[in-house]
C-alpha positions in Angstrom: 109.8 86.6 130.2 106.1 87.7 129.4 104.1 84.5 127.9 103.4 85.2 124.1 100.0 87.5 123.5 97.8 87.4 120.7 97.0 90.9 120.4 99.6 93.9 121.1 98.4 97.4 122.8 100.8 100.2 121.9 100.3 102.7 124.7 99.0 102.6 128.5 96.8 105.7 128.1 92.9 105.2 128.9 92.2 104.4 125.3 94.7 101.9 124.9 93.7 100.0 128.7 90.5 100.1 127.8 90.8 98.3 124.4 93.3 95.9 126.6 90.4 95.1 129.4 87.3 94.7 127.3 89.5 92.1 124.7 91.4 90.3 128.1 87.6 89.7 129.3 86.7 88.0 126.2 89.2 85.8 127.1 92.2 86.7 124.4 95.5 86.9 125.8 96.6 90.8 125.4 100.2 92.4 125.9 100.3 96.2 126.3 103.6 98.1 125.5 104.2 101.7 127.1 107.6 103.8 126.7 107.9 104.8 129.6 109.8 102.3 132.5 106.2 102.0 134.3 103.2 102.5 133.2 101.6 106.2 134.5 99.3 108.6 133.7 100.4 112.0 132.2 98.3 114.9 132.6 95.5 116.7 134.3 91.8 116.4 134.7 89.2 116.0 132.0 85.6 115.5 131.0 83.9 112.3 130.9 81.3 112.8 128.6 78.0 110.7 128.0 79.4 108.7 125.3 82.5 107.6 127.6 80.9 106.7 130.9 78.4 104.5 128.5 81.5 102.7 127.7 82.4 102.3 131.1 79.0 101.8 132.2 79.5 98.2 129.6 82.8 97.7 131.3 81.5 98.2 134.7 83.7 100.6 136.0 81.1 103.7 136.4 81.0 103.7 140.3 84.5 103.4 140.6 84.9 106.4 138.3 81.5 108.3 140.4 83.4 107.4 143.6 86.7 109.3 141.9 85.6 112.3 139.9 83.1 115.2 140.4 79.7 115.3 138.4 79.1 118.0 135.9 75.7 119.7 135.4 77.0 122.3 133.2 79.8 124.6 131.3 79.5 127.9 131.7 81.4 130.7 130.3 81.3 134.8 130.6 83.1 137.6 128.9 85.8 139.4 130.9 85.0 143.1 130.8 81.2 143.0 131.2 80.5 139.9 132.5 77.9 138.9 129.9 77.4 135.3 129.8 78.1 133.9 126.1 78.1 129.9 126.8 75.8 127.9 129.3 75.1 124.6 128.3 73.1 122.2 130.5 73.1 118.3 130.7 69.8 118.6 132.1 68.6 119.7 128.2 69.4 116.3 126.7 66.9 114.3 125.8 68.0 111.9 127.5 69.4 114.1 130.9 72.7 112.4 132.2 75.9 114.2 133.6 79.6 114.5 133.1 82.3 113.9 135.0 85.3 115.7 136.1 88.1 113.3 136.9 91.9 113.7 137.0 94.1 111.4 134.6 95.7 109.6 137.7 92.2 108.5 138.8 91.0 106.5 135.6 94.6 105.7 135.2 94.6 103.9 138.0 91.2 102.3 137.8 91.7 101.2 134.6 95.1 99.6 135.1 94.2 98.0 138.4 91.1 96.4 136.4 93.8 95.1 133.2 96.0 93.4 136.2 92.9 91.8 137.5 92.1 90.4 134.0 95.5 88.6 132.9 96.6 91.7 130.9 100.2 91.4 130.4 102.7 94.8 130.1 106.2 95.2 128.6 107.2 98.9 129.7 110.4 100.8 129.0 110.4 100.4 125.2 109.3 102.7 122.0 107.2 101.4 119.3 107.5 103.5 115.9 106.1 100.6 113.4 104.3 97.7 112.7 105.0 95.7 109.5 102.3 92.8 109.6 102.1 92.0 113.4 105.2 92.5 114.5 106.1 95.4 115.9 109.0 97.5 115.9 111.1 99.6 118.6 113.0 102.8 118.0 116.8 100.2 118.1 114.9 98.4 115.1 114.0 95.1 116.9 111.0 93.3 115.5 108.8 91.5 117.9 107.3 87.8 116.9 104.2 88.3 114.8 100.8 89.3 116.5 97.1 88.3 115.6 96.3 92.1 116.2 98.7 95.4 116.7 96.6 97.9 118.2 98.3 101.5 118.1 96.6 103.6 120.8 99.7 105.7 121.7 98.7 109.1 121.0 98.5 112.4 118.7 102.1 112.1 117.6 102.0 108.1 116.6 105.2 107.4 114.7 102.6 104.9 113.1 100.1 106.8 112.3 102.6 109.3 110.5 103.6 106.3 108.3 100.1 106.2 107.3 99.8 109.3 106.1 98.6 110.7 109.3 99.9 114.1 108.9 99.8 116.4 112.2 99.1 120.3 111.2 100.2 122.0 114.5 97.2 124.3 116.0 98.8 128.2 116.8 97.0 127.9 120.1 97.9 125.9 123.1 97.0 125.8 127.1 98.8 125.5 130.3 97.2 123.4 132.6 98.0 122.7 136.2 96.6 120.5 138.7 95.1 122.5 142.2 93.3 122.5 145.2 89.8 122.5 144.7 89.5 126.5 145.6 85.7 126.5 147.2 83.1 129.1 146.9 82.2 131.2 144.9 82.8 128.6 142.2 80.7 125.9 141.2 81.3 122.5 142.0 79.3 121.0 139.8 80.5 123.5 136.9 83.1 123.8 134.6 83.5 127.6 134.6 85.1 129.8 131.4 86.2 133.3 131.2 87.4 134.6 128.0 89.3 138.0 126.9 88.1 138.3 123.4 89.6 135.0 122.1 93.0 135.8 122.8 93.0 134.7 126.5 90.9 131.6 127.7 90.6 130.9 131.4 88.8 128.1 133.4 88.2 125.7 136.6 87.2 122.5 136.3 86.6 120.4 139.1 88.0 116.9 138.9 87.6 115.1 141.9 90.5 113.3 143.8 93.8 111.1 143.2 93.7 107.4 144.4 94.0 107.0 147.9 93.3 110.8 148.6 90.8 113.1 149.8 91.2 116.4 149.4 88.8 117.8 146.0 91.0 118.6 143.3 90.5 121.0 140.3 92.1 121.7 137.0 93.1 125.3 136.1 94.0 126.3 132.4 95.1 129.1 130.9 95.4 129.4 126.6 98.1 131.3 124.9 99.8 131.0 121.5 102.5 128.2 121.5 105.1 130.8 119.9 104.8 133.1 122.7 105.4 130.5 125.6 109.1 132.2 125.9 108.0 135.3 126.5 105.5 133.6 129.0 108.5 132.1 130.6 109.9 135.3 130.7 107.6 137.9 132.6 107.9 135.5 135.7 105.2 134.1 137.8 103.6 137.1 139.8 103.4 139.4 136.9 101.5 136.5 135.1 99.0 135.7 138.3 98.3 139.4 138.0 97.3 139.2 134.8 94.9 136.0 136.0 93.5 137.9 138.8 92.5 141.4 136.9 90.2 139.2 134.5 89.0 137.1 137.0 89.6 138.0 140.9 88.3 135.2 142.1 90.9 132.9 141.1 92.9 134.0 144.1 93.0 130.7 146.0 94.1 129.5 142.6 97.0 131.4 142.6 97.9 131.3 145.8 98.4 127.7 145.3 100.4 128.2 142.2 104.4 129.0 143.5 106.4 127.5 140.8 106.7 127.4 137.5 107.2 123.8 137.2 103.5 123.6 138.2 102.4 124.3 134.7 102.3 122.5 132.0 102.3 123.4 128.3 100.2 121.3 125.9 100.4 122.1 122.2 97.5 120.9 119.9 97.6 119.7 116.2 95.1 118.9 114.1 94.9 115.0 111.7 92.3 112.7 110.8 93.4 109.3 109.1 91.7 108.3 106.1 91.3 104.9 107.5 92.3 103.9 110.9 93.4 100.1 109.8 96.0 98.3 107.8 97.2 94.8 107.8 96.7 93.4 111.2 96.4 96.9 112.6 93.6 99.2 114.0 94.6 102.9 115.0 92.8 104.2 117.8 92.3 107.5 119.7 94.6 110.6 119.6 96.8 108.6 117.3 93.4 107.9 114.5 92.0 111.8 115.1 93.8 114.7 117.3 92.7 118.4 117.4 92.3 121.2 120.2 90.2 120.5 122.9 87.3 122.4 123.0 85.0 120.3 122.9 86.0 118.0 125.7 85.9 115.0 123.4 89.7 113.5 123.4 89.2 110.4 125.9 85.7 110.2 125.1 86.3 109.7 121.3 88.9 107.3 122.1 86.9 104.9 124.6 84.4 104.7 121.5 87.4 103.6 119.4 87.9 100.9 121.7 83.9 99.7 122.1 84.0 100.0 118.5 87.2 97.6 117.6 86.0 94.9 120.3 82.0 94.7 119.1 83.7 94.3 115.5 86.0 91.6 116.3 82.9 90.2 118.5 80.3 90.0 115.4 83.6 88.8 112.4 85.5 86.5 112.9 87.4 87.4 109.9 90.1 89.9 110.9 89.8 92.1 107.7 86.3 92.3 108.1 86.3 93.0 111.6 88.7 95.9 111.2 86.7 97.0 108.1 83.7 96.8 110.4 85.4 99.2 112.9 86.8 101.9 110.7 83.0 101.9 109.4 81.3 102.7 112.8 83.6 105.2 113.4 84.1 107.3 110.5 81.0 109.7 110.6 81.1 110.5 114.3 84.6 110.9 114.1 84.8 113.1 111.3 81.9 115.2 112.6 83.3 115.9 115.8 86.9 117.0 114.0 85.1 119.2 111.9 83.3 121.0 114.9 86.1 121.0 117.0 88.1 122.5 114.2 85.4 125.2 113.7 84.6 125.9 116.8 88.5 126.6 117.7 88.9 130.3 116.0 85.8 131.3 118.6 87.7 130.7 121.2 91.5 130.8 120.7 92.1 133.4 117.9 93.9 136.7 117.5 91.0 138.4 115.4 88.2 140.3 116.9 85.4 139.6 114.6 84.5 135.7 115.6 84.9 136.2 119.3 82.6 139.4 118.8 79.7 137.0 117.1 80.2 134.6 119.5 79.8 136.9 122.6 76.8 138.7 120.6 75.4 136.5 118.2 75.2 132.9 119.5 74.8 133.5 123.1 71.1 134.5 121.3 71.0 131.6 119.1 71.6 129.7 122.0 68.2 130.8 123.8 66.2 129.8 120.5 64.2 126.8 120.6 65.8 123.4 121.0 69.1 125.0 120.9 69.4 124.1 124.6 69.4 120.5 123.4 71.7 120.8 120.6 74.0 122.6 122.6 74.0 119.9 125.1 74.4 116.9 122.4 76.9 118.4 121.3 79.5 118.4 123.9 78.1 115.3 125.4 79.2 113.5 121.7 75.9 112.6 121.0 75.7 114.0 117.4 75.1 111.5 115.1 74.8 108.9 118.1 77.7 106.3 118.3 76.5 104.1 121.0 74.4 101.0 120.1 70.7 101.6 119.6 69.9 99.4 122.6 71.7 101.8 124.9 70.6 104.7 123.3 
C-alpha cells in the first residue's frame, strides 16, 4: 500500500506533475492519482511558450526539455489561393527576445514523470476521481479516500469536479485532427510553426516538435481543422480523397501524406470553452484545463497550466494558512487567465469560422496593422503569454 500523502494530484498530465514536483521538493509528501492503469501521456506536440519554460527554467528542467523539443523563432501563416502572408510573428520582437519550443507530449511526459519518481512522488493509477468533499476524494464506485491537507484537481477540460462547481463547458463548433509525423524536411522551416488557411473554414499547419525519449529521428505535428459535426462525413470520403484535398492547398505537404496510411493516425480533438469563477473551494485548488479550457489558438494550454502550478506552490510558500494560500492563488491568476480566454475566444472566429467577412479582415486588414509600429512586439507578447506579465517581477 502507498504510505499516506498530504496533498492529492488528480491527473498525471504536465500541469498536474508539475504541481506534484515543485510541492515533493519542498519536502511535502504528494500522491498523484491518474485513470488510466499507468500513467502516459496523451496527445501530440505543442508550444512551450516563454511563460512555461520560465517555470521550468525554476524547476530546472529547461535543458532536458532543449535537448527534447525543437526551438521556435516564429509562426507564420499564408492564405491558400494567393499566397499572401496574413500572420508572422517573431520572438525576436519581444522585449525581452527568447524562443519557443516545439516538443511532443511523450517528451515532457516523460521528463516530468522521471523527475516526480526521483523526488518521492507517490502514484495510485487505474482509478477515476469525480469529487472531492473536504479532502477526501471520491472515485466513480463512490469510495471516499481518507482526508487530505490539499486535493489538487489538475485532470483536464472535462473535470467532473470542476462541473460541480459550476464549471460549465460550452462546446466550440470547430475542432482539429492532429497526427504525429516524420519531421518532412525542406522546404519547411525547422524553426517555424507554418499555417495555411482556406478562408477560415480550413486550417492547415506543421509544427516541428522534436523527438520521443530514447529516439532520434525529428518529429513534427500535422493538424488539420474541421467542424466537429462533420467528422462523419470526414470519416466517410476516405483517406486519399482527403490527402487530395491537403495537397491542392498546400503541395508541399507531400512527405506528410505520404506518411499518413491509416486512419487510425488521426486524431480528433473537440474544443469547449469555461472559465471558473474561482478555481478553489474547501481544501481544493483547480488547476489547468480543468480551471479554464478553450480552442487552441493561441498555443497557451500547457503554458497556462504550468503557471497554475508556480502560482499554487509560491502561495502555499508565502501562507501558511491554507484559505489564505488558496485565496492567494486564485488572485495571481485571475487577470491573466481571464485575459488570455477572452483572446483566445476572440481570436477563434478568424480562424475557424464558416463566414467570410472575419477571415477577409484578417487576411486584409491586420496583416497591415501588424506592420504598424510596435505591433511586432504586441504580436509577439501575445502568443508568448506575456500580456499582463504573470511571472514574478524578479524574473521578468
Amino acid at each position: 500500500m502507498p504510505r499516506p500523502a498530504d496533498i492529492a494530484v488528480i491527473g498525471a498530465g504536465p500541469t498536474g506533475l508539475a504541481a506534484a514536483l515543485m510541492l515533493a521538493r519542498q519536502g511535502r509528501r504528494v500522491m498523484v492519482h491518474e485513470r488510466f492503469a499507468a500513467p502516459r501521456p496523451i496527445g501530440a506536440g505543442f508550444m512551450l511558450q516563454p511563460t512555461g519554460l520560465d517555470v521550468l527554467d525554476r524547476m530546472g528542467l529547461t535543458p532536458q526539455v532543449e535537448a527534447h523539443g525543437q526551438r521556435i523563432d516564429h509562426i507564420f501563416g499564408r492564405e491558400a489561393r494567393r499566397g499572401r502572408v496574413v500572420l508572422d510573428v517573431r520572438y525576436s520582437d519581444l522585449k525581452r527576445p527568447r524562443q519557443a519550443i516545439g516538443i511532443h507530449r511523450a517528451a515532457i511526459f516523460a521528463i516530468l514523470y522521471d523527475a516526480c519518481l526521483e523526488a518521492g512522488v507517490d502514484f495510485e493509477t487505474d482509478r477515476e476521481i469525480v469529487a472531492a468533499d473536504a479532502g477526501r476524494l471520491i472515485d466513480t464506485a463512490g469510495r471516499r479516500s481518507a482526508p487530505f491537507n490539499l486535493v489538487i484537481d489538475a485532470s483536464g477540460a472535462r473535470s467532473a469536479i470542476s462541473a460541480r462547481m459550476g464549471g460549465e463547458r460550452r462546446d466550440l463548433d470547430w475542432g482539429a485532427l492532429w497526427t504525429t509525423v516524420p519531421w518532412p524536411g525542406a522546404p519547411f522551416d525547422p524553426t517555424a510553426l507554418e499555417q495555411v488557411y482556406l478562408g477560415a473554414r480550413r486550417m492547415l499547419g506543421v509544427l516541428p516538435c522534436g523527438v520521443r525519449p530514447g529516439e532520434t529521428a525529428p518529429l513534427a505535428t500535422f493538424f488539420w481543422s474541421l467542424k466537429t459535426e462533420i467528422w462523419a462525413d470526414w470519416h466517410a470520403m476516405g483517406l486519399a480523397h482527403w490527402k487530395d484535398q491537403c495537397l491542392r492547398l498546400w503541395p508541399e505537404l507531400a512527405p506528410v501524406m505520404d506518411s499518413i496510411t491509416d486512419r487510425e493516425q488521426l486524431t480528433l480533438a473537440s474544443y469547449g470553452h469555461q472559465t471558473l469563477a474561482r478555481p478553489v473551494g474547501d481544501r481544493l485548488a483547480v488547476l489547468g484545463d480543468a480551471a479554464h479550457s478553450t480552442s487552441p489558438q493561441l498555443g497557451q494550454g500547457v503554458n497556462m497550466g504550468l503557471l497554475d502550478a508556480q502560482a499554487l506552490v509560491d502561495a502555499l510558500t508565502r501562507h501558511r494558512d491554507l484559505r489564505d494560500a488558496l485565496n492567494a492563488y486564485a488572485a495571481a491568476r485571475r487577470w491573466h487567465v481571464r485575459l488570455y480566454q477572452a483572446l483566445s475566444l476572440g481570436f477563434t472566429p478568424f480562424y475557424q469560422d464558416d463566414g467570410r467577412i472575419l477571415p477577409w479582415v484578417r487576411d486584409h486588414v491586420l496583416g497591415k496593422v501588424a506592420r504598424l509600429p510596435l505591433a511586432p512586439r504586441l504580436l509577439a507578447a501575445t502568443v508568448s503569454g506575456l500580456l499582463l506579465d504573470p511571472r514574478p517581477r524578479d524574473r521578468r
